[in-house]
N, C-alpha and C positions, 0 to 999 in steps of 0.2 A: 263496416268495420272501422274503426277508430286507426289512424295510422297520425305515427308520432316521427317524424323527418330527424334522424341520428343528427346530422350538423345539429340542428336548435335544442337538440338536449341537453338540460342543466345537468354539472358533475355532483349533484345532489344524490344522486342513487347512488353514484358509483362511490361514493363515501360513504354510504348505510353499510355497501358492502366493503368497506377498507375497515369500517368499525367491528364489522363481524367476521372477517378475515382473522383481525389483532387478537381479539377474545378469544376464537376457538384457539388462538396458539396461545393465550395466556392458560388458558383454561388446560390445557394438555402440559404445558411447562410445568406448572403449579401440581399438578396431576400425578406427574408421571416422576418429578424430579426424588421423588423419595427414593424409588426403587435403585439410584446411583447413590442414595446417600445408608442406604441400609445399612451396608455392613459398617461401616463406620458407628453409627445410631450405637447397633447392638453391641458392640465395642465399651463404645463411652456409658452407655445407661443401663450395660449389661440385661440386655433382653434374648433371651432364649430366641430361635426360631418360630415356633410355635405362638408367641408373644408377638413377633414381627408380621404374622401370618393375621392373626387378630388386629393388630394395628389397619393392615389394610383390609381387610373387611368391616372395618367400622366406618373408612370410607365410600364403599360401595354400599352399604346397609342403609346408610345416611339420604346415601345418592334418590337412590331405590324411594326412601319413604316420604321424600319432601319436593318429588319429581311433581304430583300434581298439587299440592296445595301453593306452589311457586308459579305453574303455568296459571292455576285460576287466580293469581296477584296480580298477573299481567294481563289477564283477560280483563280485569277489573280497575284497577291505576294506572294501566298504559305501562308499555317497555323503558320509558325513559325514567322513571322516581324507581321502578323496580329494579331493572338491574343495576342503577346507581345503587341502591343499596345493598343488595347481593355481593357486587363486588367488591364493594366497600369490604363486605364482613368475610367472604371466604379469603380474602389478599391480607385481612388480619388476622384471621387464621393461619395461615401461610409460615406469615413472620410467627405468631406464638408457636407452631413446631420447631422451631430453630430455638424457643428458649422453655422447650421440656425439659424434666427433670425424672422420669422416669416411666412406667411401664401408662399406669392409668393418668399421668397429664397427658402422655401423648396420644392413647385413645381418646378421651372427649377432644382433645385438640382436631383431630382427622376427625369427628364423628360431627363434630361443627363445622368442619371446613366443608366436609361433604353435604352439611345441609345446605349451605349456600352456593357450592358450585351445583345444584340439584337443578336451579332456576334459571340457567344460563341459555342453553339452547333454544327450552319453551319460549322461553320471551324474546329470544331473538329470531326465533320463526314468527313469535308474534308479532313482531315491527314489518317482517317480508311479508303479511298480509297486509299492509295499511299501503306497504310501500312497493309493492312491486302484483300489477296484474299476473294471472298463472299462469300468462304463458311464459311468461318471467321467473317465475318461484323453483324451477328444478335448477336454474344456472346458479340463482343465490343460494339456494341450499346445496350446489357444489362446493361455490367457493368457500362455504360456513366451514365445510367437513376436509376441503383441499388445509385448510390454515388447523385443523385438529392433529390431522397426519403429517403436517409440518413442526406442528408442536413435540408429536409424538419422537420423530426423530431427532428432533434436535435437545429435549429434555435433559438425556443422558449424559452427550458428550460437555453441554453447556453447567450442568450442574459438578461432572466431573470436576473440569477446568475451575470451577470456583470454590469447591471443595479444598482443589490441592493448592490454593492459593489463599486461601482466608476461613478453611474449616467448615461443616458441613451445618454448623447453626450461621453462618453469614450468608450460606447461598440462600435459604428460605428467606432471608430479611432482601436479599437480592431479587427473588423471585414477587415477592407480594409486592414488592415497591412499584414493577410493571404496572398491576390491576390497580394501585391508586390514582397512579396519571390517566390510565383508559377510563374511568368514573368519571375522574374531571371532566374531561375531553366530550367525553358521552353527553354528560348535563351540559355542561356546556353549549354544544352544538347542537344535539340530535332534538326532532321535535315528536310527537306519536302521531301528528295528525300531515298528512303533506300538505294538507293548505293554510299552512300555520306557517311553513317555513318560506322565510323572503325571497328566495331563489327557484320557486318552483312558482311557473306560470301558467294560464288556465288552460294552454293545448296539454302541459306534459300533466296534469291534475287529471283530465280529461281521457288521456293512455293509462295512469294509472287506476282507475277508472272505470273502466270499460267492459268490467265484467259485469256492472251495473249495480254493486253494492256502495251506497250513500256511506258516509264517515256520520254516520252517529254512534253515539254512545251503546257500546254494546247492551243487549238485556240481559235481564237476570239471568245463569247458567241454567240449561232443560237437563237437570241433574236427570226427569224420569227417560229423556229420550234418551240423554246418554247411555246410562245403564243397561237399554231394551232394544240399544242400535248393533245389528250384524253387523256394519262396519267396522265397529270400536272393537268388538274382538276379535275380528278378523286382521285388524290394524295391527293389537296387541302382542296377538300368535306369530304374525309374520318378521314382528322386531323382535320377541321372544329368541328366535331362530338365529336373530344378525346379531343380536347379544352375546348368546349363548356361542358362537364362533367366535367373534371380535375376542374376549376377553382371555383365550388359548392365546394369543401372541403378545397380550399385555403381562400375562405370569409364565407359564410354562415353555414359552416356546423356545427361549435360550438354551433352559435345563433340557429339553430334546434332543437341540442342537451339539450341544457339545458334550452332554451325557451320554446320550443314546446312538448321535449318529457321529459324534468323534471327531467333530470340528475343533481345530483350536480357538484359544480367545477371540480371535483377531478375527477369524474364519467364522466364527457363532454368531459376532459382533455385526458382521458384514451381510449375514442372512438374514439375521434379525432385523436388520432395518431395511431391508428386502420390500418387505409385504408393507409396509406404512409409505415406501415410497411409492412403488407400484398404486396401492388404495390412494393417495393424494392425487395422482392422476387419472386414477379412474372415477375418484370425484368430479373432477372435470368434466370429464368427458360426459360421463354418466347424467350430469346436472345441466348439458348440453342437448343429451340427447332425448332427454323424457322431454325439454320443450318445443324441441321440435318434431317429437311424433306428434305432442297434444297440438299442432300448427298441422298438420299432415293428416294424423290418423285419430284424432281424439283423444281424451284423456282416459278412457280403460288399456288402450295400445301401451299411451305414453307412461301409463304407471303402474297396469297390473301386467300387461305382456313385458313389461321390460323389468319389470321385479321378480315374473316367474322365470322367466329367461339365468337372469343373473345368479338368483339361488339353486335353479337345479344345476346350474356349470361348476356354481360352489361344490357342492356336493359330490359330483361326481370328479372333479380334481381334487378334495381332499379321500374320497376314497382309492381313487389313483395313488395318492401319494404310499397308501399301505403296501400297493404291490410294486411299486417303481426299486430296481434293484440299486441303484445309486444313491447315496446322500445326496450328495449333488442335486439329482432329480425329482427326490421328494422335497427338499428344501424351498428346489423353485414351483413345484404345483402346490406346496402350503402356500406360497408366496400370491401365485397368482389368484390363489383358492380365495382368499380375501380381498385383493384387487376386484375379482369379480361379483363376489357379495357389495363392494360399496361402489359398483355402479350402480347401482339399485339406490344410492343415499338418498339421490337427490327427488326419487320417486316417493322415497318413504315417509319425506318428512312433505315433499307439495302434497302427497293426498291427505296430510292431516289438514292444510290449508283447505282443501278442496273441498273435505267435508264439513271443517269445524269454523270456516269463516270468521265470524266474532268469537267466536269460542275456541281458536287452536291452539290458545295455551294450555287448557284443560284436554284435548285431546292428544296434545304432544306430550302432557305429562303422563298421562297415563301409560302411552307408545312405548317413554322410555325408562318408564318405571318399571315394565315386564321387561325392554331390552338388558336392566340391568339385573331382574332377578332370572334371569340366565346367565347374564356374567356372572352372578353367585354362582349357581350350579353346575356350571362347563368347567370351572379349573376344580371342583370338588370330585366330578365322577372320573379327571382327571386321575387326583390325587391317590383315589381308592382304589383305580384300576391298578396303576404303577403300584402303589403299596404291598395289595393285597395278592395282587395275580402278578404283578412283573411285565403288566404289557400294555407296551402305546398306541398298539393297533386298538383295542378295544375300542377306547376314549374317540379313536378316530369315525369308528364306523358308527357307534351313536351320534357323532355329528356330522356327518353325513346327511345317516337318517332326520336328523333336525333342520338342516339346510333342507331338506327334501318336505318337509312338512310345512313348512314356510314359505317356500312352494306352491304348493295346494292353497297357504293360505293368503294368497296375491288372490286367485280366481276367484276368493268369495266376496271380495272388496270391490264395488260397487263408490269409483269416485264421482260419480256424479248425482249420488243421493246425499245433501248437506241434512246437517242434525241441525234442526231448528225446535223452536221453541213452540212446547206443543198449543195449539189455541183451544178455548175455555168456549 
């Protein structure tokens, strides 16, 4: 076993992960700052509800459809020319939201910006395979998703404050300006290969290393294995499940709060950023601890027993929450119900690494291209239930049942059979 002595290591890694820390909170700022600038929006451009509603699903549609043709960019030109450019284009998208002009600029506006935040995570899970061996990759794909849920919370209050200071078209030119410096910084510094860059030496080359995969040029995608591997939809169904939850506390969850369960602002406000802080820490932990079962117990322990573990707890605390007699009570088992789904993150996104080696941008896009077409679908059967029938229980207990099937679909994932390139 290769062993790499902590004093002699270069702060070279620990900057891959300071650069993917910054992103996922640019990436969630950028993301999430509309939903403080809404009402204002529909004020000034006079857009309907319904109109605003479409606005962000043009983002998520976007998100959803350029999720794999982004990760096989990066599987192909390396993370560094890629997400310099992604970033480049969705942080100019950013700023042109700030200078719409009405219902359809600001949809293709979001429907572009969402094309290019599409690429963000694939490609930077794609640099954690070049750069960090697996038994490494659950604590980097913590801290990827700990700096999303730091974005997540801080989006609101930070686009508020600049809002009511210079108007809600300055915060977007405020916010895209971030993703221009991080592109610099990026090109600038980062390399795709570790034995390119000057500061890494042949014992830490050698830990990074050690799983016995050479740095050559990836080959051509095994588009037929893909398609015909039980892990890829096994992988698919099981983010499908973390989607389809996730996206209840990016729309609905305030309207529950202080509609249904009678929080004040302040009180809704304060639950609401509940569950994102809780989840930033159990990103941690969670990205902590699939590497060290895969050190302990192997890598089916460290990322299918600790993925079915996390989702069936999801599951049966958000059904809890239906019967729990207190607001109070159900607020904190939604809260936790999601903490405990992304301790699983950092399992979700190593076993793309685990299987898809040279290829985990094309398998993280696909991952998160179903996690997102369940964010479509969770805030709609939402919407239908409350509309049609008057009830939140509903909405709850099919996700539940979806936490629970996601579940099931940890045990058919097999991280230790990679998708390779079939031989001729």
């Amino acid at each position: 076993m290769v062993r790499f002595p902590r004093s002699r290591r270069s702060r070279v890694r620990g900057r891959v992960l300071t650069f993917a820390f910054l992103l996922a909170v640019i990436t969630y700022l950028d993301r999430i700052c509309i939903s403080a600038a809404a009402p204002f929006m529909m004020e000034e451009l006079h857009l309907t509800v319904l109109q605003m509603g479409v606005v962000f699903s043009a983002f998520t549609l976007a998100y959803s459809l350029f999720e794999i043709p982004s990760g096989w960019l990066g599987d192909v030109r390396g993370p560094r020319r890629v997400l310099t450019r992604i970033v480049l284009w969705w942080s100019g998208f950013t700023m042109l939201t700030g200078a719409a002009r009405g219902f359809g600029s600001l949809v293709a506006t979001r429907f572009l910006f969402g094309a290019g935040e599409a690429g963000a995570f694939p490609n930077m899970v794609r640099a954690f395979s070049r750069w960090f061996p697996s038994r490494e990759r659950g604590t980097a794909n913590g801290v990827l998703f700990f700096g999303s849920r730091i974005g997540g919370m801080l989006s609101a209050p930070i686009a508020l404050l600049l809002i009511r200071r210079w108007g809600w078209r300055a915060s977007f030119f405020a916010f895209g300006a971030l993703g221009l410096a991080w592109a610099a910084a990026w090109y600038a510094w980062y390399r795709d290969r570790p034995s390119e860059h000057p500061a890494i030496g042949a014992e830490e080359l050698a830990w990074i290393e050690q799983d016995g995969r050479a740095e050559t040029r990836a080959p051509g995608t095994p588009w037929r294995a893909l398609v015909t591997s039980r892990n890829l939809y096994a992988i698919c169904g099981m983010y499908f499940a973390f989607g389809y939850g996730l996206y209840f506390y990016f729309t609905w969850l305030p309207t529950y709060l202080i509609r249904e369960l009678g929080f004040s602002l302040l009180g809704g406000g304060l639950f609401a950023a509940l569950p994102f802080g809780l989840a930033g820490l159990a990103d941690l932990i969670g990205g902590w601890l699939t590497d060290r079962l895969a050190r302990l117990r192997g890598l089916r322990v460290a990322r299918c027993g600790l993925g079915f573990v996390s989702f069936a707890t999801s599951a049966v605390l958000v059904f809890a929450s239906t019967v729990a007699p207190q607001p109070v009570v159900k607020a904190v088992l939604l809260a936790f119900a999601l903490a405990s789904a992304d301790l699983a993150i950092g399992a979700c996104w190593g076993v793309c690494l685990d299987v898809g080696a040279d290829h985990a941008g094309v398998i993280t896009g696909f991952m998160n291209t179903f996690g997102n077409l369940g964010g479509l679908i969770g805030p709609l059967v939402v919407g239908i239930a409350v509309d049609r029938w008057q009830s939140w229980t509903f909405p709850f207990y099919v996700t539940a049942l979806v936490y629970a099937c996601g579940a099931g679909a940890w045990l058919a994932i097999d991280p230790s059979r990679r998708i390779e390139v079939i031989s001729r």
